[in-house]
N, C-alpha and C positions, 0 to 999 in steps of 0.2 A: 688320418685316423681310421684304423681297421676296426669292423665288429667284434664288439667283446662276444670272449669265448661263452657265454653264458649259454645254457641249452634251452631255459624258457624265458618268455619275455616278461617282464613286468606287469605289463597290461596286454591280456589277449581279448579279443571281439572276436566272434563268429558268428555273423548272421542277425546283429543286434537289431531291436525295435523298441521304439517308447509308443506309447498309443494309448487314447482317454474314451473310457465309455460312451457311448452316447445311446440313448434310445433304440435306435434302431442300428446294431453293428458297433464299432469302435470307429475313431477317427484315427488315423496313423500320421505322428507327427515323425518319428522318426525309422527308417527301415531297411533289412538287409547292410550291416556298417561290419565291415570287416576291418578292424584295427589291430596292430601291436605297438608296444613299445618297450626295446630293450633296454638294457642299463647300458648307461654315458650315450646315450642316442635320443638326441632334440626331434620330434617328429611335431611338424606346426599343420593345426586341425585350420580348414582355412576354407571361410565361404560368408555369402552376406547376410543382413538379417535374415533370423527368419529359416535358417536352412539346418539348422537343427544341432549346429556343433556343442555352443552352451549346455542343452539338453542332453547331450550325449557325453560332455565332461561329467557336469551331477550326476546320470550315471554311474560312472564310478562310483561316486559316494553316497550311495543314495539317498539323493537329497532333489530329489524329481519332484516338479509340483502335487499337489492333494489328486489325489486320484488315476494320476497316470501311472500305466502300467511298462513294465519292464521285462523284456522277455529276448531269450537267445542260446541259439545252440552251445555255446562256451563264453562264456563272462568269466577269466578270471583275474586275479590281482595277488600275482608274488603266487600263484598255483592255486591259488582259494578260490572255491565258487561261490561267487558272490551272491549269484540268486538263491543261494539258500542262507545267507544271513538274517541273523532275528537284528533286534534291537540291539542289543548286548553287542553283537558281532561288528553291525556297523559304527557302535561308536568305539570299539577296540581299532579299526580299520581305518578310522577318521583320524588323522592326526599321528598315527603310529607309521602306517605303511602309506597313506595316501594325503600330501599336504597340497593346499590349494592357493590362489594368489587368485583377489578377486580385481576388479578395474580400476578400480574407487576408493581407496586406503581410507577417506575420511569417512564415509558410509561404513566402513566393513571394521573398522577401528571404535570399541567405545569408547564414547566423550569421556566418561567420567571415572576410569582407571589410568593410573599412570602408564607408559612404558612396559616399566618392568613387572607392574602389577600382571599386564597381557601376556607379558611370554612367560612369565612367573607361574603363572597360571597352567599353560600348557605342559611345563614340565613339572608342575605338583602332580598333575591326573595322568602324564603319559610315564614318565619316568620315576615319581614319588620322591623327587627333592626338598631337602627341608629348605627352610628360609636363605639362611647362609649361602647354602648349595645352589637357589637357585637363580638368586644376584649373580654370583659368582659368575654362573654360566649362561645367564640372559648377558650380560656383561662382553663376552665371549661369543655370543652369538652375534652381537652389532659390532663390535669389531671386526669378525669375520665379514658382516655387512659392508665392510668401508666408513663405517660412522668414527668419527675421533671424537675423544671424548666418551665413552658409550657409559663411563659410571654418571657423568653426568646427565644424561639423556632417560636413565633408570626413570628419574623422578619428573620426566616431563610429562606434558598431554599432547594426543594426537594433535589440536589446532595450535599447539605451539612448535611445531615442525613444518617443513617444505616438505610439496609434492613428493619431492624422489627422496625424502629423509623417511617420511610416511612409506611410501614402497616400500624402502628399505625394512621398514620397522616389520611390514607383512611378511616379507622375506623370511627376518629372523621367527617370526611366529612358525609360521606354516615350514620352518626346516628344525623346529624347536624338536620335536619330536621324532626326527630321525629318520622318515619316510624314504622308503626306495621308491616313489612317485609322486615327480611335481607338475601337478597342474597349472598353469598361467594364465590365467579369463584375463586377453586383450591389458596386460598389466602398463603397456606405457601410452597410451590412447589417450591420456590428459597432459600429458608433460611432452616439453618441448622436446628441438633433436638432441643436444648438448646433454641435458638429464635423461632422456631417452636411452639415449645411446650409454650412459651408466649404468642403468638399469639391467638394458639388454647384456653388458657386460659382465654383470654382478652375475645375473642367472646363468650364463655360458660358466664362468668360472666356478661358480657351488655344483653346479650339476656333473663339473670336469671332475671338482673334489673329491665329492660324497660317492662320485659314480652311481648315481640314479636316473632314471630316466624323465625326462622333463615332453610334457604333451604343454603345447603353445599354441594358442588361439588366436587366431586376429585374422583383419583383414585386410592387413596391410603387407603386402609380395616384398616390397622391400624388407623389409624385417624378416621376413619367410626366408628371403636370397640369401640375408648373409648370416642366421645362426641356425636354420634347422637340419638336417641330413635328409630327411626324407617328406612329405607333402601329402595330407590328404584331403582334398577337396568335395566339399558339402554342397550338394545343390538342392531345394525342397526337398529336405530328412533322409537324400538316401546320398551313399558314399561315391559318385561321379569317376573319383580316377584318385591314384593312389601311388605314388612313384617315388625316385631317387629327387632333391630336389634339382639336381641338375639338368635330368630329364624332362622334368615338369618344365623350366624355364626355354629349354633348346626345343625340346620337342614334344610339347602340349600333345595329348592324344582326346580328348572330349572337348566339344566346340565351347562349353562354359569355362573351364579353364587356358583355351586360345582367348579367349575376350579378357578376363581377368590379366591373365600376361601382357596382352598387347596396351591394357590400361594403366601397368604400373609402372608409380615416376621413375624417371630418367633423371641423373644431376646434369642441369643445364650445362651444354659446354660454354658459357660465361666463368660458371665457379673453376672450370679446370682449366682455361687458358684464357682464360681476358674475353673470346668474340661470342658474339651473342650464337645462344641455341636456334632460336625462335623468332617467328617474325614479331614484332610490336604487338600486343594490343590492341589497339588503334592506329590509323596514321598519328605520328608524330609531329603536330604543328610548333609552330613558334609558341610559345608560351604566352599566353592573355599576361597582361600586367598589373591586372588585380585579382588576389583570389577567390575564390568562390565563399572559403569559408577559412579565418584565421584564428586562432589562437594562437594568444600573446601571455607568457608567463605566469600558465594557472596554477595553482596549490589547491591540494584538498587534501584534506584529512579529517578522518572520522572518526568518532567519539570512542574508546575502549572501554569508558566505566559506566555506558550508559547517559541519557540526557541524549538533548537535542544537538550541542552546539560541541564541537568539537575542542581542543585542549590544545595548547603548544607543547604540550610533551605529547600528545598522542602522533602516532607513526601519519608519515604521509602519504596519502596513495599517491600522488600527482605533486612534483618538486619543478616547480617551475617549468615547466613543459610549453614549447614552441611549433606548431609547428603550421604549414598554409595547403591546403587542400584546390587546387586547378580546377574550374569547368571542365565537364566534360572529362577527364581523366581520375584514374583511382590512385590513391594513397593505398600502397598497402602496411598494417600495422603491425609489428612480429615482435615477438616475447612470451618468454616464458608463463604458467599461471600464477597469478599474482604482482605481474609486473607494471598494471597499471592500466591496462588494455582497457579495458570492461570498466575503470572508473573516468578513462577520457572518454569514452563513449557514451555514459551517462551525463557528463557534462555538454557534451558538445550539442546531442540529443535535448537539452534543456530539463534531462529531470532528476538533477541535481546541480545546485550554485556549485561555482566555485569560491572557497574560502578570500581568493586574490587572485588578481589575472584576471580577462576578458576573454570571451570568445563574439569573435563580428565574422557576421553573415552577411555580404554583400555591404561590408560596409559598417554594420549597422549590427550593435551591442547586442547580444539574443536576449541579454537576463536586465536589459531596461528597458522601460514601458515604451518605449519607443520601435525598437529592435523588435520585441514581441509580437508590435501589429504590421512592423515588415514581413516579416514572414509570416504573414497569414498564419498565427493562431497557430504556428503549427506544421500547416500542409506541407513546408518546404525541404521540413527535413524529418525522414521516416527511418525506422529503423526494421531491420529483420535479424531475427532471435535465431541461437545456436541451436536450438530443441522447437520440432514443428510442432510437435504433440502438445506439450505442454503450454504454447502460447497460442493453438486456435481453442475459443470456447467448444467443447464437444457436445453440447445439449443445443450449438445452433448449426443450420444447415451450410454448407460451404459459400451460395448465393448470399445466405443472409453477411457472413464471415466477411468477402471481399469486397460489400458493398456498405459496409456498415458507418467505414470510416467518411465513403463518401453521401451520406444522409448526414453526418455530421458536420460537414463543411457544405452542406446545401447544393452539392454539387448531383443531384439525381432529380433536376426537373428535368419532363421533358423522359423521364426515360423510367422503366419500369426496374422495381430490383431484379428479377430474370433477364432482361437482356442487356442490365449493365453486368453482371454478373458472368454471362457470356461471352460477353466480349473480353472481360478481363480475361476469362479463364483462356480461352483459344490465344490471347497473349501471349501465357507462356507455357505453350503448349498442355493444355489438357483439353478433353473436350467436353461440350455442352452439356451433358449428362451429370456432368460431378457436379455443379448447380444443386443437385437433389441429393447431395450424400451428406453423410456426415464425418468429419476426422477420422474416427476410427475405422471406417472404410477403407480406407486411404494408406498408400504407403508411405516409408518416410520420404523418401524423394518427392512423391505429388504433396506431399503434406506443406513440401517447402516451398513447391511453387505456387504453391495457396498463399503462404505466407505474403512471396515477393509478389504476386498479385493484389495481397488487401497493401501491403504497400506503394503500390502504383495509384490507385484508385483515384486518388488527391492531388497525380501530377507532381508528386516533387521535384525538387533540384537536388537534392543529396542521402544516397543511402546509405546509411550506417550500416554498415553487414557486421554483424559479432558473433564470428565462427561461424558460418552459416553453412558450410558443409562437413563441418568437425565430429555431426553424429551420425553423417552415413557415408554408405558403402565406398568403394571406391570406383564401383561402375556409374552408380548414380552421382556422385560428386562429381567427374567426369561431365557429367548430361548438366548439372547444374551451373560448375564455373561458364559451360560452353553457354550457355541462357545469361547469364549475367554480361557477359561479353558481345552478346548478338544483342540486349536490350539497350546496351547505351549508347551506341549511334543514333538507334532507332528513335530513342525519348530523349540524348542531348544531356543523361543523366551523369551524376558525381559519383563516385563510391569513398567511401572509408571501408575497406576491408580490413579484417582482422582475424588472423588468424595463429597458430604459433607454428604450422607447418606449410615448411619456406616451400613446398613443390607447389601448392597452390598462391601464395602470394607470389612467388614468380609467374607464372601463368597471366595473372590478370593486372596487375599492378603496371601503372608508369613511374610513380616512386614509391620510394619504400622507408618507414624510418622503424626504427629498430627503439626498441622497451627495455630497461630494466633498474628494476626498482624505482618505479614511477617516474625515471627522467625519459628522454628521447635522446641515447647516447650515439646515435647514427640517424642522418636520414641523406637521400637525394634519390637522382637517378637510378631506378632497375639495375639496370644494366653493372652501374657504378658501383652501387654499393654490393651487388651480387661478385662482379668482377675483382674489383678492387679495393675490399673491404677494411675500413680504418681502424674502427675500436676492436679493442679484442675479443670482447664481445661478442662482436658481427662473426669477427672470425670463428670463434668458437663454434658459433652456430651452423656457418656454412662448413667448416670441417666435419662436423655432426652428421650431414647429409649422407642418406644411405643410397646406394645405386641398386637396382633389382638387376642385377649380376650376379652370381652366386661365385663366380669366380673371382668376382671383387673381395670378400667376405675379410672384415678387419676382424673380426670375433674367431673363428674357424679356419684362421689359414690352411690347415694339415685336415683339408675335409676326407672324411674315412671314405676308402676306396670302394663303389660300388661298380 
């Protein structure tokens, strides 16, 4: 693919800044950002939280937090100087020339309009279609999406769609209007590689179509490798390095972007010829003969019309589900969102029954009175949450945080909350000081090893991890699986990990069993089912797998010559 002959770009930057008042001076969140983006040219904006690309997308639309300011030598969009738009100007610009795709289709989708109501919408105010006109061509928009059926789909609601059908559905909004620029905020960040990789599809192809040029967020290299042409790298608000992306992967020129490359996954050679990438795990022992933790043929299903007690016509999260968790070794759990992950995990975790089926911990029933006071109340088995932020209290101090659950199992005689609290934290790796912070101090990464801190406190035998490095970066993910792996020799710990992206459940896992639609339609051996995977399923999923190669690139074979 050669550069289109086009003589200006899409989107031009020269010398961009966002910055917020303050008292004395302004604070500069973002600075110096020299961007373009031509038409049929994928440029992927790429750095970790916090580094200002977000901020710099809004931008374009100006849609900047309350008070922050925007300023720059050339800002423009299709030749238009942006920084001189009123109100008027930026919602002519919204949706006409510049459409967006945010992360979270269920957030950015209203509950309570249909489908067609939503893109309906967009072409009554951008285009002026009557009713007729604009079924017709909402209709025509989800088809172009890959949606079958798309008359049918006119009269649905966002919660009665799948993740990548909802994508889809943003797709057709944000292209309703005919923009020669499409923005992508991190669009498949929640969906597995299988629907991922559709997604990613779907956008390589409209943006081939329409010939627009498409700005792609994330922080993920692989995804980076195989659809964008060009890279530009975010580090604290200012623009680091900015290159072909083939250059960027062969020959990093700024030490933040050599780190990021040398961190992004590889497909294990397991999935492309049977032998293992990577050393174990763990040593590999004989296998204990009893498991640590079993379930035996659970069902669950939850209520859809409201009440306490669920229905035998209501949908089931959990269809007879099997499966045995080892001492000492991790289970890892993979499927898509929705496939039942996050309801075996609240069962197994004991805070939801199951409808039918058992779950025994050492033996011993978790949800009869008996089982209950084996496992100590509790202590035995902990869980660590997808999102750090949202699951430490922020009004208590991080000391108070990682020591709290042990004053509840009587386990702080004998020791003050400051230096149990210390000891936890130097654990896993933080130091003494954060004792005195509070969360939002805190990055996401230290936030999580807060988390997997106030989870040790109690000593368990088995940690439920649900997604627990799915909301950051992928330097810090990196730092995290590597802590999860150095703590379980050390404490003789269990894991269930869960997650729906297979570069980290390969990483830490000794088995694996595969999700979808509440069954367990694969599990055994890493190795096994990575290598020589049965359902198709599985396969799908490992076919899915992206390599951060850019010469791999299954989207872009005919990358344009730079």
């Amino acid at each position: 693919m050669t550069r289109p002959s086009f003589p200006v770009p899409i989107l031009r930057y020269r010398n961009a800044g966002i910055s917020l008042p303050k008292r004395k001076g302004e604070q500069s969140l973002v600075r110096g950002v020299d961007l373009d983006v031509f038409p049929n040219e994928i440029v992927a904006l790429v750095g970790e939280s916090g580094s200002g690309k977000t901020l710099t997308a809004l931008s374009v639309l100006g849609l900047l937090p309350k008070g922050a300011f925007f300023r720059a030598d050339i800002a423009t969009v299709n030749g238009k100087d942006i920084t001189r738009l009123n109100n008027c100007g930026w919602r002519d610009l919204r949706g006409s020339e510049v459409g967006i795709v945010f992360q979270e289709p269920l957030s950015s989708l209203n509950p309570v309009l249909s489908i067609g109501d939503q893109i309906g919408e967009v072409l009554h105010y951008k285009k002026g279609l009557a009713r007729k006109a604009r079924d017709d061509r909402a209709a025509e928009l989800l088809d172009l999406m890959g949606i079958s059926g798309p008359r049918s789909v006119l009269g649905k609601y966002p919660h009665q769609l799948s993740g990548g059908m909802r994508q889809r559905v943003m797709l057709a909004i944000a292209m309703a209007g005919e923009p020669r620029l499409l923005i992508a905020d991190e669009p498949t960040t929640a969906l597995d590689n299988a629907i991922q990789n559709q997604v990613l599809e779907l956008l390589v192809q409209t943006a081939a179509r329409t010939h627009i040029g498409l700005l792609f967020i994330t922080h993920d290299l692989s995804i980076v490798a195989q659809i964008a042409d060009r890279v530009a790298v975010m580090k604290d608000g200012a623009l680091v390095e900015s290159a072909p992306v083939s250059a960027v992967f062969a020959q990093p020129e700024h030490a933040y972007t050599r780190r990021l490359v040398s961190l992004a996954p590889r497909i294990p050679a397991v999935v492309m010829d049977g032998s293992p990438a990577y050393p174990k795990p763990v040593a590999q022992d004989e296998e204990p003969k009893v498991p640590l933790l079993e379930v035996r043929d659970v069902v669950k299903r939850y209520p859809t019309q409201g009440g306490a007690f669920a229905r035998s016509s209501d949908p089931l999260a959990l269809d007879r589900v099997s499966a045995s968790i080892w001492p000492s070794k991790t289970l890892g759990l993979v499927g898509q969102s929705g496939s039942g992950k996050s309801s075996l995990a609240r069962v197994i975790t004991g805070l939801t029954a199951p409808d039918s089926g058992s779950v025994l911990f050492e033996g011993a029933d978790i949800f009869s009175k008996a089982g209950k006071e084996a496992t100590k109340r509790g202590r035995d088995i902990q869980m660590i949450f997808q999102d750090p932020f949202s699951s430490l209290n922020p009004r208590m101090k991080i000391a108070g945080i990682v020591t709290e659950p042990m004053g509840a199992h009587g386990l702080l005689a004998g020791k003050s909350i400051e230096d149990a609290a210390v000891e936890l934290l130097e654990t896993v790796g933080l130091p003494a000081d954060f004792a005195r912070r509070y969360p939002h101090e805190l990055s996401g990464g230290q936030r999580q090893r807060v988390g997997i801190a106030r989870a040790l406190s109690v000593r368990p035998k088995l940690l439920v991890c649900d997604e627990p490095v799915s909301a950051l970066d992928v330097s810090v993910q990196a730092e995290i699986l590597a802590l999860f792996k150095a703590l379980q020799p050390l404490f003789g710990l269990t894991y269930l990990f869960i997650a729906h992206g297979l570069d980290s459940i390969y990483s830490v896992s000794h088995h694996v069993a595969v999700m979808q639609g509440g069954q367990i339609v694969e599990q055994g051996l890493r190795d096994e089912v990575f290598g020589n995977p049965q359902h198709p399923y599985t396969r799908s999923l490992l076919a899915a797998m992206l390599d951060s190669d850019p010469q791999s690139s299954r989207f872009r074979p005919h990358r344009r010559a730079v």
